[in-house]
Steps between C-alpha positions, in 0.01 A plus 500: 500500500567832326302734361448376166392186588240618782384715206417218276349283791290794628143374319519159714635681790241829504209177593702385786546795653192561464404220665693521757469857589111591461529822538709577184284620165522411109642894498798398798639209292464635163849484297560815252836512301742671702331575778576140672673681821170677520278256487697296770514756746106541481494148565766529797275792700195277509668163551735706781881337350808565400559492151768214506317303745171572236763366251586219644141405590426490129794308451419210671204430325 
């Protein structure tokens, strides 16, 4: 999956994570134009991954 497509698929995937990782906040998974990379390393400090294997996570769902 590249970037542009986990961009577009980030609204069903933000509730996932979310589910699956308690600890992450409305502010941790919240997309802003251009500031994707950001966002995703926010999520990978609290979730503790890599950002590939965070990648590929979201991939497989």
């Amino acid at each position: 999956m590249n970037q542009e497509q986990l961009e577009g698929k980030w609204n069903q995937v933000k509730g996932k994570l979310k589910q699956k990782y308690g600890d992450l906040t409305d502010d941790d998974v919240t997309y802003s134009e251009g500031k994707f990379d950001e966002m995703l390393g926010r999520v990978q400090e609290k979730v503790g991954k890599g950002k590939e294997e965070l990648k590929a996570e979201i991939a497989s769902w």
